[in-house]
C-alpha positions as CSV (number, residue, x, y, z in Angstrom):
1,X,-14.2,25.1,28.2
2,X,-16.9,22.5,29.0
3,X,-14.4,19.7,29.8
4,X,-12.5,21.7,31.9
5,X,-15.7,22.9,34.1
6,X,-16.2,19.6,34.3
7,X,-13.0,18.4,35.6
8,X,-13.2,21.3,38.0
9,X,-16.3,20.4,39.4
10,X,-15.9,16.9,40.0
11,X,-12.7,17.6,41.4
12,X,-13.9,20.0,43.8
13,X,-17.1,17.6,44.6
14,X,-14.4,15.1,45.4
15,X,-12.1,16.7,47.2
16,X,-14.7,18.8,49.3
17,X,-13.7,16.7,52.3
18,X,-10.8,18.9,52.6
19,X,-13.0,22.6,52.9
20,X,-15.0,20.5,55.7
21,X,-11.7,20.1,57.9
22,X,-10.2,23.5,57.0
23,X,-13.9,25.8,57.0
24,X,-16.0,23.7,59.3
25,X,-15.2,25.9,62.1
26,X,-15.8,28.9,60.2
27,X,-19.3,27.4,59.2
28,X,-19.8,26.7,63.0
29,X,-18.7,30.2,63.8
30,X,-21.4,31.6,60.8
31,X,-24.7,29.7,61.8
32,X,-23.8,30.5,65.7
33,X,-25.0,28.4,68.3
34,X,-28.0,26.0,67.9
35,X,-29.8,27.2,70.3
36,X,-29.8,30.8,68.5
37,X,-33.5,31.6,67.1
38,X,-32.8,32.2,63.7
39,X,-33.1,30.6,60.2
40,X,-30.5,27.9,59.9
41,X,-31.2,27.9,56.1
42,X,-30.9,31.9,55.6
43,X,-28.0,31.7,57.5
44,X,-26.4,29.2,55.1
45,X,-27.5,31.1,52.4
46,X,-25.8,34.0,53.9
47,X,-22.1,32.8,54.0
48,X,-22.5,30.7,51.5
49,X,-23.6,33.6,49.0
50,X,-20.7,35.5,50.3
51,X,-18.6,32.9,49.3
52,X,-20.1,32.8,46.0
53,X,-19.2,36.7,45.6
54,X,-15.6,36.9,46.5
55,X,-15.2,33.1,44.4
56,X,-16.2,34.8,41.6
57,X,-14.7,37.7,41.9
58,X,-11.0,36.2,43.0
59,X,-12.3,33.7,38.9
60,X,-12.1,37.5,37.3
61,X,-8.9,38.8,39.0
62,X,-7.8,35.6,38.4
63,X,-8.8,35.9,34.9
64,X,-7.2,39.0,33.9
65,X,-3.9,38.2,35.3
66,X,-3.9,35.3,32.5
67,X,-5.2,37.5,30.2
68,X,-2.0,39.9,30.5
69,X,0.3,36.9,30.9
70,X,-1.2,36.0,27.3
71,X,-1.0,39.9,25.5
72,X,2.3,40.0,26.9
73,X,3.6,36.8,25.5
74,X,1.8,37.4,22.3
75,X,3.7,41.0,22.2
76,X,6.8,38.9,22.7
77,X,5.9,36.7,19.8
78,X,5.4,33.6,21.3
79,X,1.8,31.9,21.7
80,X,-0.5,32.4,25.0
81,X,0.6,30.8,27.6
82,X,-1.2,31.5,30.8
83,X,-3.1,28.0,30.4
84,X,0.1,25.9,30.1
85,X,1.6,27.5,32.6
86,X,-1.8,27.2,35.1
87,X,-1.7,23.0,33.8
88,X,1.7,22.9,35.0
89,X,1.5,24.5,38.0
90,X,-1.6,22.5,39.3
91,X,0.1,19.2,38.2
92,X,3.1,20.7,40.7
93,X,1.2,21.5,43.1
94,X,-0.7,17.7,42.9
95,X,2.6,15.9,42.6
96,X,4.5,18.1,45.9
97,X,1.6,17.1,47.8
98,X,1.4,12.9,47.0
99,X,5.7,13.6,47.3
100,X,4.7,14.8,51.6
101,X,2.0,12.4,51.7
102,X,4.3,9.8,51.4
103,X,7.1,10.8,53.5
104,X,9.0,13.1,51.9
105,X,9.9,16.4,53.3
106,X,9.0,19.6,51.3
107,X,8.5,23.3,52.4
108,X,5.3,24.8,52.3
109,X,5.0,28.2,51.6
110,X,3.3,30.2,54.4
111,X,0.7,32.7,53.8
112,X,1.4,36.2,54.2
113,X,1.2,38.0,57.7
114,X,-0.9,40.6,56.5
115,X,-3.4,38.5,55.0
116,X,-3.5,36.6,58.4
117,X,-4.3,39.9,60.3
118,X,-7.0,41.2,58.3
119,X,-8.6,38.1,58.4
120,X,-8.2,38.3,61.7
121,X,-9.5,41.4,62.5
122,X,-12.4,40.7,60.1
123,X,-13.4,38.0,62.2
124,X,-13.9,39.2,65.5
125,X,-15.6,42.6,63.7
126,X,-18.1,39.9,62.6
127,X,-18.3,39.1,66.4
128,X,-20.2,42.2,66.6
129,X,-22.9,41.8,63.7
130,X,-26.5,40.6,63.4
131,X,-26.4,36.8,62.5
132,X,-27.4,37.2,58.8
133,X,-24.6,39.6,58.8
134,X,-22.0,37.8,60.5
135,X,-23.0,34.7,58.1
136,X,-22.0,36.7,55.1
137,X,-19.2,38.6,56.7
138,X,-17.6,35.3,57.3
139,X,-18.4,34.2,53.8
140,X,-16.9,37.0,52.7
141,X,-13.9,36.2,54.2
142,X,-13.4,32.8,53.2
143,X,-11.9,33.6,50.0
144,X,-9.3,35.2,51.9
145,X,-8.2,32.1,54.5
146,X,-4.7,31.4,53.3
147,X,-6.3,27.7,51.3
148,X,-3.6,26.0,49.0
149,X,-6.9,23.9,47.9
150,X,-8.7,27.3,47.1
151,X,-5.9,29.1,45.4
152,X,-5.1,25.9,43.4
153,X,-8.3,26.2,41.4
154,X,-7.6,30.2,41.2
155,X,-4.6,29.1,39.2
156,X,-6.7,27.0,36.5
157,X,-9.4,30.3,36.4
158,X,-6.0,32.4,35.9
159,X,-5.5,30.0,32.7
160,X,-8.3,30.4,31.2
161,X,-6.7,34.5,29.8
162,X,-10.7,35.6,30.3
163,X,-12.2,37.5,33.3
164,X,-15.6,35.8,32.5
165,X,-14.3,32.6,32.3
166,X,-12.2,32.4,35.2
167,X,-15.3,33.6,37.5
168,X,-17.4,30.8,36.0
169,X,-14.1,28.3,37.1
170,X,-14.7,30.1,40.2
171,X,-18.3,29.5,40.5
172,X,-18.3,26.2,39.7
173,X,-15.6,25.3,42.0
174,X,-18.0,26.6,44.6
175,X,-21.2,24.7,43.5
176,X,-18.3,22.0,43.8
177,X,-18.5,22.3,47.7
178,X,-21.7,23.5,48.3
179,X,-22.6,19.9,49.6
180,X,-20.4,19.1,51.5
181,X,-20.1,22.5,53.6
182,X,-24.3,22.6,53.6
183,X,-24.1,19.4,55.4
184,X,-21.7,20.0,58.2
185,X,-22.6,18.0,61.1
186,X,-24.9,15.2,59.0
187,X,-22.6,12.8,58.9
188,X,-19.4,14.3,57.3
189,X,-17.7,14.4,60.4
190,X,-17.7,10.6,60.5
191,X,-17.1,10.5,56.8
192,X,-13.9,12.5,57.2
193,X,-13.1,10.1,59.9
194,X,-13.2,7.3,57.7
195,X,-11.4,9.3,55.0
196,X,-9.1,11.4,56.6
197,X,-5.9,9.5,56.0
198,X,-7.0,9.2,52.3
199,X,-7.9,12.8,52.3
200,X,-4.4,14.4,50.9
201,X,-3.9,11.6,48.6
202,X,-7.7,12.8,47.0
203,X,-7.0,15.7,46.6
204,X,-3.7,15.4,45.4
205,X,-5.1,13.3,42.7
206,X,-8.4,15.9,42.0
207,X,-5.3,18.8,41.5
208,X,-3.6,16.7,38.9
209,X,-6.4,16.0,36.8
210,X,-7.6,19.3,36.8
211,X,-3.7,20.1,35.9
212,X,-4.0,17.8,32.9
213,X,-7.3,19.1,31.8
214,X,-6.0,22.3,32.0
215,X,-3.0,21.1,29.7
216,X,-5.2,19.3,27.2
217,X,-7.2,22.2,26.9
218,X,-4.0,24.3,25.6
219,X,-2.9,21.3,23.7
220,X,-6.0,21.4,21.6
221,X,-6.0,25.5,21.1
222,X,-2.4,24.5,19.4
223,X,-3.9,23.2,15.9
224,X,-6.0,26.6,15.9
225,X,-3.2,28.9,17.0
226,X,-1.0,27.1,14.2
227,X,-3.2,27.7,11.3
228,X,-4.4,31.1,12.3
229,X,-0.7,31.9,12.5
230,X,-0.2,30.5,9.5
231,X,-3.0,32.4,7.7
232,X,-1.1,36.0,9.4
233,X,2.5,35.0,7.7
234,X,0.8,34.3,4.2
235,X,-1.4,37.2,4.4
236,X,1.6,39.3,5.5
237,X,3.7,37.8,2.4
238,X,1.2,38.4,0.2
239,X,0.8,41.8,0.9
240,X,4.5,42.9,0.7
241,X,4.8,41.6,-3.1
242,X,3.0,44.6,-5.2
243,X,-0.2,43.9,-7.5
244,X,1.6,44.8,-11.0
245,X,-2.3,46.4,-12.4
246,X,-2.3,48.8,-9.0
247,X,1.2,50.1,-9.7
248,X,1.6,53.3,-12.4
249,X,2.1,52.5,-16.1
250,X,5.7,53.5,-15.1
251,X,6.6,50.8,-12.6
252,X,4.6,47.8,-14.3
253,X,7.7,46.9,-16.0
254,X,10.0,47.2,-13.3
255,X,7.8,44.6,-10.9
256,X,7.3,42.3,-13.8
257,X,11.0,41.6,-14.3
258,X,11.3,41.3,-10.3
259,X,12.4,44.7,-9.1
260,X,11.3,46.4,-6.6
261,X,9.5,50.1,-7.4
């Protein structure tokens, strides 16, 4: 568990850049104007704690889904296999987006219309609200901005088969970009200048490793899973073949020459 948090948060540290593009005007809309008398700081703490609520609760959601995806493999008798199936798709995902990067032409899935509207509507209801309000109504709502980076990481807390665990993905994620979305206006504009044709190819490269951290975190569970299900079959054999001096007098016999009572 502690190598993947880590992978996730350096990840998300690194690839940051991308939430300033995509939620730097939601962060504009959230503190409001500069001239508006009111704490810049408990305004960031606002949306930002929102975002921290709905992260976390997306990790646990998240979480459980894997968890099911793992009981219902397990009831079909194979191992878990929401982690390897979370590795892979993040690798994908990291791979599809170096393939547009580079020219090549692949379809992107577009978020649903619903989603849009409600986020939509939530938006201009925030319009309406106090600003420490309409800071965490617009955190709030972050979680539900139709973010390929965002989801991507949802996909690694879905592997993780635990609702606790995939909230702390979640979290962590978010302390991830908590720099970088604190800082709007000091500077990251320019950086994201500077790095914004290198931008897709980071984060590209921050979705495959956390992919392959994912993956190496099933890989080792295998030894584990192996010997434990090991351990089941010879505690299963062993239980089928009767104890000869728990048997009546009458069936002793029987079991010692190899028959069955």
């Amino acid at each position: 568990m502690i190598p993947l948090v880590t992978t996730v948060f350096v990840a998300s540290l690194f690839g940051s850049l991308h939430c300033a593009g995509m939620c730097g005007p939601f962060v504009a809309f959230a503190l409001g104007p500069p001239g508006e008398e009111h704490s810049r700081w408990k305004l960031q703490a606002a949306y930002n704690g929102g975002r921290l609520v709905t992260y976390t609760i997306l990790g646990a959601v998240a979480g459980s889904v894997g968890a099911l995806v793992d009981m219902t493999s397990a009831l079909a008798g194979l191992q878990p296999v929401a982690m390897a199936l979370a590795g892979g798709l993040m690798v994908a995902l990291g791979v599809t987006e170096l393939l547009r990067h580079f020219g090549h032409r692949i379809a992107s899935i577009k978020p649903p219309k619903l989603l849009v509207t409600t986020v939509q509507r939530g938006q201009r209801m925030a319009l309406a609200l106090q600003p420490t309000q309409r800071a965490l109504a617009i955190g709030l709502l972050t979680t539900l901005l139709p973010c390929g980076w965002l989801y991507a990481f949802a996909l690694t807390a879905a592997g993780t088969g635990d609702p606790l665990a995939g909230a702390v993905v979640m979290a962590v994620f978010w302390v991830g970009t908590l720099p970088v979305l604190v800082s709007l206006g000091a500077g990251i504009q320019a950086a994201l200048g500077v790095l914004g044709k290198r931008l897709p190819v980071v984060c590209a490269v921050a979705l495959i490793a956390v992919g392959l951290a994912t993956l190496g975190g099933r890989l080792r569970l295998e030894p584990a899973a192996m010997a434990q299900t090991l351990e089941y079959k010879r505690n299963a054999s062993q239980a089928d073949v009767p104890n000869p001096n728990e048997l009546p007098p009458c069936c002793r016999p029987q079991v010692e020459q190899g028959d069955t009572p």
